[in-house]
N, C-alpha and C positions, 0 to 999 in steps of 0.2 A: 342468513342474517338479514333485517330489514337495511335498509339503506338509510333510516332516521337513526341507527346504533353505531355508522360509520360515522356520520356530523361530527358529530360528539360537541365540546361545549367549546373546540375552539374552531367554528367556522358555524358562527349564529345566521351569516348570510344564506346558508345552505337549508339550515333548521328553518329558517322562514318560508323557504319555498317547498317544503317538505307538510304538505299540508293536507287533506282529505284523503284521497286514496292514494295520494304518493307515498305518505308516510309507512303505508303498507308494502312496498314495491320488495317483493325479496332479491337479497343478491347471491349467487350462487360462486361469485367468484372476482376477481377484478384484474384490469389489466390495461397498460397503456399500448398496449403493440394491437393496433384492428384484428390483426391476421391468428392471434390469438384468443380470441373472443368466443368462448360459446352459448349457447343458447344458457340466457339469465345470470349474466355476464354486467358487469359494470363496465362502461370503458370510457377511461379516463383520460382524457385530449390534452396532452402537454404539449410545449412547445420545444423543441428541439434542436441541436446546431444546427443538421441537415434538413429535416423539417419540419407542421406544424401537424400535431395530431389531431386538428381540428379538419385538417381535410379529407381524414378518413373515417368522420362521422358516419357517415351512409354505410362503408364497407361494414364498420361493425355492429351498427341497426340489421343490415341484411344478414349477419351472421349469429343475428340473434340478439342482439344488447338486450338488456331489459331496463335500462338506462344509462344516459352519458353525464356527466362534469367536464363543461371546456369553459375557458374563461370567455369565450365570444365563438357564439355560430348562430347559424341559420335554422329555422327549424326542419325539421327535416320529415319527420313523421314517422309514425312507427314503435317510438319511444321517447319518455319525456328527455329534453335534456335541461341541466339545470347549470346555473350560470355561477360562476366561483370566481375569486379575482387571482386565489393561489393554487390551481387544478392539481403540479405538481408537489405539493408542503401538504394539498389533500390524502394525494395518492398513497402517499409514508403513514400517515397517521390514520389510514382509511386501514390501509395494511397491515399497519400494528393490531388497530381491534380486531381486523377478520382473522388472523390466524392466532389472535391473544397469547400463546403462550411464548418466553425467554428463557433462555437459561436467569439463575438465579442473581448471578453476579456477572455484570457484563462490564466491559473496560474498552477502549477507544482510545488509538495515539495517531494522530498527524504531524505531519511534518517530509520535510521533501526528500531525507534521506533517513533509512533505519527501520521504518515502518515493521517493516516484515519480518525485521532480526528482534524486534523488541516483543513482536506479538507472538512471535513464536517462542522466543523465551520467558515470559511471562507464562503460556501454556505449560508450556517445562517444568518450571516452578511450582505452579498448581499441582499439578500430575507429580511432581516429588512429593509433594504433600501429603498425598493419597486425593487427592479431588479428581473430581469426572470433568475435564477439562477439554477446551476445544478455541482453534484459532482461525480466524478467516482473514483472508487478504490476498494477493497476489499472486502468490504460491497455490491457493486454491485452500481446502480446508481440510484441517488435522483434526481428530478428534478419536476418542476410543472405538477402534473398530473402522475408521474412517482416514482415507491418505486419497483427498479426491484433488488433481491438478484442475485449476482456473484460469482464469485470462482476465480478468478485473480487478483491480483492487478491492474498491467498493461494488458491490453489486447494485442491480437496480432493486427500488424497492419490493417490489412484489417478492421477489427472488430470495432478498435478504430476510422478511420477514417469514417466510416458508422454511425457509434454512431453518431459523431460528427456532421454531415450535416442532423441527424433526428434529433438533440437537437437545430440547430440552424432552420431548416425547423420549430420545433414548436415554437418558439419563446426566444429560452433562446440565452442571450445575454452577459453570465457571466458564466462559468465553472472552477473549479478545481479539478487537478489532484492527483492522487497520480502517483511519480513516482518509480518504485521498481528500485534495482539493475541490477536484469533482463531486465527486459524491456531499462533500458538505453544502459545496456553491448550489447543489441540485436539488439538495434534501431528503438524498437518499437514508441519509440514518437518521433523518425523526421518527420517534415513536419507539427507537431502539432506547430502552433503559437503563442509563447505564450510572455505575456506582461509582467510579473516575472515569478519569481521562488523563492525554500526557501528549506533549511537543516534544520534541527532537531536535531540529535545527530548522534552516530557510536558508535557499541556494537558489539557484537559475535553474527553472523547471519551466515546463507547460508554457511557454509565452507564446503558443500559438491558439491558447485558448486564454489567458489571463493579459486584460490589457498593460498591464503595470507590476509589478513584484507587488508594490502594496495592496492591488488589490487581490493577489496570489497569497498574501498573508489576510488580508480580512476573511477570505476564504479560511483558510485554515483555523481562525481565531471565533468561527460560528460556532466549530467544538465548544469552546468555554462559553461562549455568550447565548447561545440560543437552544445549544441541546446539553449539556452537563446539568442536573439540578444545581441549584444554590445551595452554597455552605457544602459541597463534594470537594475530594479531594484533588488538587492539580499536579499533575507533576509536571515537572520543566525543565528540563537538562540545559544547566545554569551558563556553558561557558560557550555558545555561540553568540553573532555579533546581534542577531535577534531575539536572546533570551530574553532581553529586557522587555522588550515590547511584548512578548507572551507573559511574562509576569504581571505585567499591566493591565493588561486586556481580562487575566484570571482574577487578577486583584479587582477590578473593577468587577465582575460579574459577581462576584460573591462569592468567590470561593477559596475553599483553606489549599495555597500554594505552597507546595513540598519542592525545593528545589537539589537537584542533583549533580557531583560533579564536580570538580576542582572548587567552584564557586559556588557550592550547595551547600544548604543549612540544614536538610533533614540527610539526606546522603552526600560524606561530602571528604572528597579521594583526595589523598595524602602522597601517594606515592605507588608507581607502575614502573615496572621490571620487565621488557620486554624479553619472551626467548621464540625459538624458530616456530613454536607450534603452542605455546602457550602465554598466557600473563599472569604474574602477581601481583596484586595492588594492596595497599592500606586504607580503609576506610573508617570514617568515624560514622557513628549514630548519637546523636548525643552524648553521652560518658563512656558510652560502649568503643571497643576498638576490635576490628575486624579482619583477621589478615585473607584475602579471598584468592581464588584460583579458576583463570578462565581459560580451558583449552581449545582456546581458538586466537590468530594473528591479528593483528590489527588494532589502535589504540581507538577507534570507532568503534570495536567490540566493545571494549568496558565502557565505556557510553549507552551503548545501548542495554548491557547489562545490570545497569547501575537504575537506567530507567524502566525498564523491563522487573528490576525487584522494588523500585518506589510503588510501581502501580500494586505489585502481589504485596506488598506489607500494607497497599492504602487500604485495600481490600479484607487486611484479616490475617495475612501471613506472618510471624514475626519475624526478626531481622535476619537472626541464624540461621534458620529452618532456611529461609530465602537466598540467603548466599549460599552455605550447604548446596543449595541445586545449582548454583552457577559452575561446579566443580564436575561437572557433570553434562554443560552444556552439550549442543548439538545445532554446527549452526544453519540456519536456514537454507536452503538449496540455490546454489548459485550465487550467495553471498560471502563472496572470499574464501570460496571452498575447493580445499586440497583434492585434483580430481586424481594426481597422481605423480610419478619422479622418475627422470631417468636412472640408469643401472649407479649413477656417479653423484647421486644426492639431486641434481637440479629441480627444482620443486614448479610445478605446473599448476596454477589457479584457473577459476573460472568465477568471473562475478559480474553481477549484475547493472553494475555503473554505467548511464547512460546518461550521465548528467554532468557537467564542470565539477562540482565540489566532490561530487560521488570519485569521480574518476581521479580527482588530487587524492581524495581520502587511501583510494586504495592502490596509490603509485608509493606514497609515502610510508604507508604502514610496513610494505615488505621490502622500503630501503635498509632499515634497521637489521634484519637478519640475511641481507645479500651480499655477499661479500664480490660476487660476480657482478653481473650485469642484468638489470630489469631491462623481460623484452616484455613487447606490449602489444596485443592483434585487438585492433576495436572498429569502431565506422560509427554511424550514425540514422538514425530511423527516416524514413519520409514521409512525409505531412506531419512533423511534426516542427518545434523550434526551429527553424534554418539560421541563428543568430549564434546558437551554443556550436556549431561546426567550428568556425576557426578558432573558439575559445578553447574547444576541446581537443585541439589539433596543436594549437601552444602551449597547452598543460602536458599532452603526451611527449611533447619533443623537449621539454626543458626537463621532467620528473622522468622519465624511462630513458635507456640506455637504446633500447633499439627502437624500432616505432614502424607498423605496418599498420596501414589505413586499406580497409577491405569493407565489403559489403554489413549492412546490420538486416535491416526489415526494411527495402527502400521502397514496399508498397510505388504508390502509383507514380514517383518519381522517376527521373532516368538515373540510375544507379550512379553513373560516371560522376553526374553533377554534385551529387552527394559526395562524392570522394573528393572531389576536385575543391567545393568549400571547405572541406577538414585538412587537406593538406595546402591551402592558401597559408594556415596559422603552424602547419608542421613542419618545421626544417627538416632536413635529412631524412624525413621520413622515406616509407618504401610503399608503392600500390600494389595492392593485389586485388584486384577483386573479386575472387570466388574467395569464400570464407571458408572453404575445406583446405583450400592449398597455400591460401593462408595461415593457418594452423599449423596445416601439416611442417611449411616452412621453417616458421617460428620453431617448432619443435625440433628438428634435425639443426638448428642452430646453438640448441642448451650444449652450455659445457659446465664441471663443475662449478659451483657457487651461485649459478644462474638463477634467476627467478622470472618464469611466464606469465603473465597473464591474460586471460582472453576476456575482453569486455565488450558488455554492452546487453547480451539477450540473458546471462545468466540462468531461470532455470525453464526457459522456453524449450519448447519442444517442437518448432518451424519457425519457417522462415517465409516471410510474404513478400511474395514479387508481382508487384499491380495486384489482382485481383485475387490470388491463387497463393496459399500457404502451404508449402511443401514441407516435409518430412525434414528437420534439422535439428541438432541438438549439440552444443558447445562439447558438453561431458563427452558427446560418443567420439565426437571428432576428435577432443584432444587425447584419450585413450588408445584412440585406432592408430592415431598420428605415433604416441609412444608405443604401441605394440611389434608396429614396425621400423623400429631403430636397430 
């Protein structure tokens, strides 16, 4: 593909300088990382937290460029570079054209909690339908024929757009995304086309990357203003204390706002029935009335489910057919997922909370069927937030009955110190810090009625200590831990 077919008509800066024989310049590939460069290669100089990809011009000239995009260098010789003011909002849209092909119908939800449970039940949904359906996010991505584990939310672009023309190359026809903060703040999903979009809620996330919550929410709020076409459909799960402001932000972009939820006017719940391993709710659809059935805990589940079938009916699904699959769910890995029970009923979770509200949501949800005692094994990441430690440390000790503060991912951190600001905010709590003998603890503590939960890596598969990610997984530990009782 030439390099005047990437331009395209939103970056006329580029198209100018694309003039006699540049316009001719083939590109055989493109990429922000130097060290990924092959000969007739594009390489795209973004700038970075850690660093600026303009400094490894030279590396990827010597490894072949056949041209660069940085917003500011030197010249360097060898190959042209050309001068852009948005290198990284290029590289998405550069992306989109090289690999041209999407699935047919694509969707996108952010927000700070839910992500992963709503994109993967939306794929559910499709896939009851009979559709060739497929989900990316966190979890890594589901699709027919495909159960690949990830480490990203959002992927970078190059990455996302490759996915995307091999998911539609095999036949899927229906995709949903998760979209992170990140990835919108960065631009990783322009060029992604997508037919809706949907919000969740807004909590205390990333503030080691976001200076303010508000601007943790404009981030999130690019979904509707920058990348959703106008007059698409929004969804917006109506009873957070941020819905309003997501209604806003969509109602001003232009687009038709479907809201869901106790406070929803296209989906909009009447009444939830909590039992140990399932829920019933009442919903309306305009005149329609819906009794639904979701076998999975947690009154965050029908939330998500509820947004998870706004986006499959915005898209084409009708209302029945789309509840019909909620009876049937399956819920995402690591997200309040039953990994197993002592010989005497006590029920063992494992989820993915690693945030304040995440971790209320899911202390609360299995007070309702506990009639024992909620114990609780969680910790907290390093480099990241150090602000949510004590918050998350006075949510655990006032919402769970027991409370063990242990290791999560303390990366380059001194582990201790990480413990030591989570239980600043935890009374009574207990330290453990190796996370297997934490678990294991925890476990040989259930008596009838109990309920475990082990939070914070949900469906990770290591643990990172400074540099080095070793072999760890929640599931196998709390198994191992019940196996031998």
């Amino acid at each position: 593909m030439k390099i005047k077919d990437l331009a395209g008509a939103s970056f006329p800066e580029l198209s100018a300088q694309l003039t006699g024989d540049a316009a001719t310049i083939e590109i055989g590939g493109l990429t922000a990382d130097s060290r990924r460069v092959k000969p007739g290669d594009l390489f795209v100089a973004v700038a970075g937290t850690k660093a600026n990809g303009a400094a490894y011009i030279a590396d990827a000239i010597s490894r072949g460029a056949a041209a660069v995009v940085a917003a500011d260098a030197h010249a360097e010789g060898g190959a042209p570079i050309f001068r852009l003011a948005e290198p990284r909002r290029f590289l998405a849209q550069a992306a989109a054209a090289f690999f041209g092909r999407q699935p047919a119908t694509m969707v996108a939800v952010t927000g700070t909690a839910g992500k992963t449970s709503v994109a993967s039940f939306t794929r559910q949904i499709w896939a009851h339908s009979g559709l060739s359906a497929a989900m990316i996010g966190t979890t890594g991505v589901v699709a027919p024929g495909r159960n690949e584990y990830g480490s990203l939310t959002t992927p970078d672009p190059v990455s996302l757009h490759a996915l995307l023309a091999e998911l539609a190359d095999e036949g899927v026809t229906h995709a949903a995304m998760e979209a992170s903060s990140h990835g919108l703040d960065q631009n990783r999903l322009d060029g992604v086309r997508l037919a809706a979009a949907a919000f969740t809620n807004l909590g205390r996330d990333h503030m080691d990357y976001h200076p303010t919550v508000e601007h943790y929410m404009a981030s999130k709020m690019r979904l509707f203003e920058a990348l959703l076409p106008k007059g698409s459909p929004a969804v917006i799960f109506a009873d957070d204390q941020w819905s309003g402001e997501a209604i806003a932000a969509a109602r001003k972009a232009g687009h038709d706002v479907r809201t869901v939820g106790r406070n929803g006017d296209f989906i909009s719940l009447k009444r939830v029935e909590h039992f140990r391993h399932k829920q019933s709710a009442e919903v309306h659809v305009g005149d329609d009335i819906f009794e639904i059935h979701i076998p999975l805990a947690g009154d965050f589940q029908v939330a998500n489910a509820l947004v998870a079938a706004g986006l499959a009916m915005s898209a084409g699904i009708d209302a029945r057919t789309a509840f019909s699959a909620l009876e049937k769910l399956q819920g995402a890995s690591g997200r309040l997922e039953l990994v197993g029970q002592t010989s005497d009923g006590a029920l063992a979770y494992v989820d993915y909370a690693h945030k304040p509200d995440a971790l209320a949501n899911v202390l609360e949800s299995v007070r309702p069927f506990t009639t024992g005692r909620v114990i609780l094994v969680f910790g907290c990441g390093g480099d990241r937030d150090k602000g949510k430690r004590p918050i998350m440390g006075e949510i655990a000790s006032r919402l769970a009955d027991v409370v063990i503060v242990t290791d999560d991912n303390p990366r380059s951190e001194i582990p201790e110190v990480i413990r030591a600001e989570i239980m600043a905010g935890a009374s009574g709590a207990t330290e453990i810090g190796d996370r297997a003998v934490a678990i294991r603890t925890a476990v040989r503590m259930l008596k009838t009625g109990d309920t475990l939960i082990v939070a914070g890596k949900g469906h990770e598969e290591g643990q990172t200590i400074g540099s080095v990610t070793l072999p760890f997984s929640d599931h196998a530990e709390v198994r191992k831990a019940l196996g031998g009782l």
